[in-house]
Every structure is written in structure tokens, then in C-alpha cells.
GUROKOL-432415 format. One record per residue (C-alpha): residue number from 1; x, y, z. Coordinates in steps of 0.001 Angstrom, whole numbers, plus 500000, padded with zeros to 6 digits. Each point is the difference from the previous one (the first is absolute). Example, Ala and Ser with C-alpha at 12.3 -4.5 7.8 and 13.67 -1.06 7.14 Angstrom:
+-----+--------+--------+--------+
:   n :     xx :     yy :     zz :
+-----+--------+--------+--------+
:   1 : 512300 : 495500 : 507800 :
:   2 : 501370 : 503440 : 499340 :
+-----+--------+--------+--------+
END
This chain:
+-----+--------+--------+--------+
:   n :     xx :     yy :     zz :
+-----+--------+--------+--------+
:   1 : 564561 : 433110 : 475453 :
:   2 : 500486 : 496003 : 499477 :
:   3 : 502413 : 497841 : 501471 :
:   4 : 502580 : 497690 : 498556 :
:   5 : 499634 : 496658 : 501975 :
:   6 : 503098 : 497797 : 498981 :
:   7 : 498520 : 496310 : 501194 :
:   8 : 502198 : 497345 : 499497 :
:   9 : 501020 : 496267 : 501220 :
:  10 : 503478 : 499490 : 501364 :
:  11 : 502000 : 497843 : 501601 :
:  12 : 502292 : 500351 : 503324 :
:  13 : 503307 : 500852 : 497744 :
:  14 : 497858 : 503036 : 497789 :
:  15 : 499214 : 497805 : 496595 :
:  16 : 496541 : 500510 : 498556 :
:  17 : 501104 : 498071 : 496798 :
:  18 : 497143 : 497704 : 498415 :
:  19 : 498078 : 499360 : 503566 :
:  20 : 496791 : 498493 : 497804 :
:  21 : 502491 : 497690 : 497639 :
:  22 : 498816 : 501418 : 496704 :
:  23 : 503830 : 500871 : 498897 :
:  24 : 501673 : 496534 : 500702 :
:  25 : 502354 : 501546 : 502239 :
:  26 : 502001 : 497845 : 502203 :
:  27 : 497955 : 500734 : 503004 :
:  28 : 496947 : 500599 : 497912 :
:  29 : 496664 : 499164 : 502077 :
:  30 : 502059 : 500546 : 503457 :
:  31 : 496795 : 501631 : 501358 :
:  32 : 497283 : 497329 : 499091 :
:  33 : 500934 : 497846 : 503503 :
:  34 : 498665 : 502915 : 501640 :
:  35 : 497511 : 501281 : 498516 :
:  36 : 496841 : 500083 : 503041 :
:  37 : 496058 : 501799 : 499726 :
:  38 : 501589 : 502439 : 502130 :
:  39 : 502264 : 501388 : 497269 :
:  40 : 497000 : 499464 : 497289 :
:  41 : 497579 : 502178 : 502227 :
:  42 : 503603 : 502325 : 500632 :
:  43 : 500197 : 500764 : 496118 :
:  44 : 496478 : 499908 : 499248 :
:  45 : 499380 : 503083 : 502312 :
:  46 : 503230 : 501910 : 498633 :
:  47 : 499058 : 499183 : 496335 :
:  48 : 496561 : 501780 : 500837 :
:  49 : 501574 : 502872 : 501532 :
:  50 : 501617 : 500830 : 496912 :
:  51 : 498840 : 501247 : 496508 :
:  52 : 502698 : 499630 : 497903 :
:  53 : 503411 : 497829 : 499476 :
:  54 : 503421 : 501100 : 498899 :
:  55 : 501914 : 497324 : 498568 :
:  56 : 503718 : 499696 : 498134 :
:  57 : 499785 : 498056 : 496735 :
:  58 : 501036 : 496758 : 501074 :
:  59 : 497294 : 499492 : 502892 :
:  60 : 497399 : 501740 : 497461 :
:  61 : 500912 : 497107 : 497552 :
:  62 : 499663 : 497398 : 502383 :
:  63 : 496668 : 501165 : 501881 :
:  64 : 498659 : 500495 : 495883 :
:  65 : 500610 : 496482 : 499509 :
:  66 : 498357 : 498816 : 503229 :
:  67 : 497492 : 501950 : 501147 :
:  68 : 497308 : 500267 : 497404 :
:  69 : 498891 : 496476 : 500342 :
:  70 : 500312 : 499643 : 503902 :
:  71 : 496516 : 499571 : 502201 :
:  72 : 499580 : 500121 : 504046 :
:  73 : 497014 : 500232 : 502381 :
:  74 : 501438 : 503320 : 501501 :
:  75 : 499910 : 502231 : 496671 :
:  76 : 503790 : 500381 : 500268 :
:  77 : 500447 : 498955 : 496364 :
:  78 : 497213 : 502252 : 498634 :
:  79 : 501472 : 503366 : 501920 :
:  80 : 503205 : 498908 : 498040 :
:  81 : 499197 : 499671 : 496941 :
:  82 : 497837 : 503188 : 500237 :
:  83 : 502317 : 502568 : 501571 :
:  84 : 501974 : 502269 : 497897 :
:  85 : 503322 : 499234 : 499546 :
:  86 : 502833 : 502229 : 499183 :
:  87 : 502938 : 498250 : 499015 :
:  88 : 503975 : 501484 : 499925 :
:  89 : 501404 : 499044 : 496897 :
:  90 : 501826 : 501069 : 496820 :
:  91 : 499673 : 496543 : 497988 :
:  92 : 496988 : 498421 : 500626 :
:  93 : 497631 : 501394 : 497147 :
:  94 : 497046 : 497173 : 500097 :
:  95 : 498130 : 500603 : 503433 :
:  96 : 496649 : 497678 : 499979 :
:  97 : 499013 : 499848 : 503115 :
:  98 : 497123 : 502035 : 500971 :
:  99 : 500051 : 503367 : 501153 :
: 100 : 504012 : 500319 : 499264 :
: 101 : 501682 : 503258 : 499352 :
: 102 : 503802 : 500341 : 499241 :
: 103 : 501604 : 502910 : 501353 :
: 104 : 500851 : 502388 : 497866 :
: 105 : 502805 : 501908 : 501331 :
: 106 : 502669 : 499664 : 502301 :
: 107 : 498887 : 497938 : 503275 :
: 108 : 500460 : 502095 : 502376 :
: 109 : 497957 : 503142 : 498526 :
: 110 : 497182 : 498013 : 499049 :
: 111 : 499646 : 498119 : 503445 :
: 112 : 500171 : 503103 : 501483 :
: 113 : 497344 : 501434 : 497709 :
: 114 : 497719 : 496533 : 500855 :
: 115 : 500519 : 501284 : 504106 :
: 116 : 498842 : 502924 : 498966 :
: 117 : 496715 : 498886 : 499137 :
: 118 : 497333 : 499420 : 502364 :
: 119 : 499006 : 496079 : 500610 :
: 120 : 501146 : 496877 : 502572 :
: 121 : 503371 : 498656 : 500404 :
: 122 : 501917 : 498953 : 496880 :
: 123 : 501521 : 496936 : 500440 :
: 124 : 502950 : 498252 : 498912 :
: 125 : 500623 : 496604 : 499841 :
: 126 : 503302 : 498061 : 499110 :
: 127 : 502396 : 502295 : 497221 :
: 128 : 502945 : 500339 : 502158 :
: 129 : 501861 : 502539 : 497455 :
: 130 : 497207 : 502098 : 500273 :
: 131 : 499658 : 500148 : 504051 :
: 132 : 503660 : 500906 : 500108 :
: 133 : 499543 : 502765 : 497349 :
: 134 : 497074 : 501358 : 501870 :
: 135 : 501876 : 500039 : 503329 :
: 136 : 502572 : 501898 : 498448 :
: 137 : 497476 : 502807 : 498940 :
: 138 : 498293 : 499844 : 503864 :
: 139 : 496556 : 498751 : 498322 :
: 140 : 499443 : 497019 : 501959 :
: 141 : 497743 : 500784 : 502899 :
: 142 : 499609 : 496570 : 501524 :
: 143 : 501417 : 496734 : 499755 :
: 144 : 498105 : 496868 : 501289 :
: 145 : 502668 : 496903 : 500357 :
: 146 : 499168 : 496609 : 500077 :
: 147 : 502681 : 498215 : 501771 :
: 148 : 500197 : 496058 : 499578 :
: 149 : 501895 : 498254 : 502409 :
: 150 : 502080 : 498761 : 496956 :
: 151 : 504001 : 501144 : 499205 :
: 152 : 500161 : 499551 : 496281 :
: 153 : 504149 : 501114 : 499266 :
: 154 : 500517 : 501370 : 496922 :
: 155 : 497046 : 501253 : 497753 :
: 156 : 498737 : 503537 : 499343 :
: 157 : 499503 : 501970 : 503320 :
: 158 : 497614 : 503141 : 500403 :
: 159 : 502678 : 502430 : 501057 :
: 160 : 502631 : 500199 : 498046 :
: 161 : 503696 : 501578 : 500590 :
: 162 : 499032 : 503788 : 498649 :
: 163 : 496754 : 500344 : 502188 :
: 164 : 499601 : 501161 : 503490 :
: 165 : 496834 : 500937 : 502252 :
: 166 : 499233 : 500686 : 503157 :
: 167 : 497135 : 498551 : 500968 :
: 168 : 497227 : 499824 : 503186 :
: 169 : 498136 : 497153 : 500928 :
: 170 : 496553 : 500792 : 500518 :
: 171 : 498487 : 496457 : 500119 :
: 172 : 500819 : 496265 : 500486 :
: 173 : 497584 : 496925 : 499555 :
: 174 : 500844 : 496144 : 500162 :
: 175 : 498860 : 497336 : 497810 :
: 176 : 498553 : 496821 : 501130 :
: 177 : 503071 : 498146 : 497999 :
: 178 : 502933 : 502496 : 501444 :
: 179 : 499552 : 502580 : 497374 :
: 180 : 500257 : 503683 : 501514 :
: 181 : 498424 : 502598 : 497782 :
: 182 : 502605 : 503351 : 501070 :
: 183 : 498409 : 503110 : 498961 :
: 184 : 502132 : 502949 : 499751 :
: 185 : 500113 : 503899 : 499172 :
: 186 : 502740 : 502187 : 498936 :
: 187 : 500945 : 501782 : 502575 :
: 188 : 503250 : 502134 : 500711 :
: 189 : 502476 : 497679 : 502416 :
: 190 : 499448 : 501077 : 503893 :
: 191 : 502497 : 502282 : 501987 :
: 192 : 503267 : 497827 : 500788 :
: 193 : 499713 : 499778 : 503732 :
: 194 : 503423 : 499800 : 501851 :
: 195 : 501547 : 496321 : 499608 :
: 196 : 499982 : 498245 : 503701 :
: 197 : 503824 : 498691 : 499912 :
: 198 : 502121 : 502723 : 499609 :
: 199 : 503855 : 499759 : 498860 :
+-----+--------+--------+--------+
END
């Protein structure tokens, strides 16, 4: 059975809106000041653990518009633009990047159908509506957090009001620029133990 990996940049108040700048968000580009070999060599591994992406509509329309033409030394670009691609939608009808499959049903039957198969991790990157819709169905299996040493105020966060998880940290790793990559799995929450101030 694969895993859903949800991989994302965010900052120290939860948003993960426009970290590269491609949307012209307020904050757009808040990550670039950080960006280290450390984290290239951090995404280049998890990219090649994978076999697949899982994107919503509006990070499938930017990556189609960037990604074709992009080049680098480590193959990073290449393992892009060849991985399948499925992409959540219900409006996007033109999908020409290569290797990209809408999903044809609702989103949480067909990612479950995609775990189903055999194959690496399948990896999602950006698409915030979609994360919280697959945490709502229990289908992500990891998450792998990026956390800048930036507060950003009010943009679009990854967890929204109508989510909850309860998750276990199973890894930690620092950045040479103060980025911590937090790696987590769901996990029920541990036994309350008995508070030490008592009333």
C-alpha cells in the first residue's frame, strides 16, 4: 500500500501561501532568503522517494506553467516533469503537462484507490484545499513541514478551522539557514497523564 506524503513550506504562524512568489501574494517569495543546498539535497531525496504527485488545480496550474522549461544539475526538474500527476479538480479541462491525469471521481475514493496500488510514496506539494480535504477522510499518512523562521499574518494557512489531527513526530532536521524540516505521522493523541497542579 502507498503513502500520502503531504510536504509543504510554512511559516511560524501556519501560512504556506505562495512560498516560491509565482502568485504575487503579499508575502510571495517569503522562502527565497532561505533557501540553503541543505534543503535542495532535502527535496531532491524526497522527490525520488516518490512516484507520483497529487496536486489541487491551482498548484497543478502553476507547476504546468513553470516546470516544463526548468533545468538543474541534480535531475530534480526532469523527475518533475516526468512523474505522473493526478490532479483534484472539477474545472480545469486542458491538462498539458506531461504525464497528468485528472481525477475522475470524488477525491477521496480515488486517492484511496491510488493507495491501493502498489508503488513509492505519493507526494503532495502545495494545494492547501486539497490537504485539508484529505485529512478529513484520514488519507494523509505523513506530513513533512518546512518551517521558516518567518511570521507572515494574514494569508492562507495549511490548517484551516474544520480540520483536526493528531499527529506524532517521528523526525526533526535543521537547516543550515534556521529552517527545521518537522516530519510527522498521524497518530492517535497519547493517554492524558494526571495534570501536576491540582485544584
Amino acid at each position: 500500500m502507498r503513502r500520502v506524503v503531504v510536504s509543504l513550506f510554512v511559516s511560524l504562524d501556519g501560512v504556506m501561501e505562495d512560498p516560491g512568489g509565482a502568485e504575487k501574494s503579499r508575502h510571495g517569495g517569503w522562502t527565497w532568503p532561505y533557501w540553503s543546498d541543505d534543503i535542495g539535497k532535502f527535496k531532491n531525496q524526497e522527490l525520488f522517494a516518490g512516484d507520483a504527485l497529487l496536486l489541487g488545480r491551482l498548484t497543478y496550474q502553476g507547476f504546468a506553467a513553470a516546470w516544463p522549461t526548468m533545468k538543474d544539475e541534480w535531475g530534480f526538474a526532469d523527475r518533475m516533469n516526468g512523474l505522473p500527476k493526478y490532479v483534484a479538480t472539477r474545472t480545469l479541462k486542458e491538462f498539458s503537462w506531461n504525464n497528468s491525469h485528472p481525477l475522475k471521481g470524488e477525491v477521496a475514493e480515488e486517492v484511496g484507490k491510488l493507495k491501493q496500488q502498489s508503488g513509492k510514496d505519493i507526494l503532495v506539494f502545495g494545494s492547501a484545499t486539497l490537504v485539508q480535504e484529505l485529512m478529513r477522510h484520514g488519507l494523509v499518512d505523513e506530513y513533512r513541514l518546512l518551517a521558516y523562521p518567518v511570521v507572515l499574518g494574514g494569508s492562507r494557512r495549511l490548517f484551516g478551522d474544520d480540520v483536526a489531527a493528531s499527529l506524532k513526530l517521528v523526525d526533526t532536521q535543521t537547516f543550515s539557514k534556521g529552517v527545521v524540516a518537522l516530519t510527522y505521522h498521524t497518530a492517535p493523541p497519547p493517554a492524558a497523564a494526571e495534570h501536576p497542579f491540582k485544584h
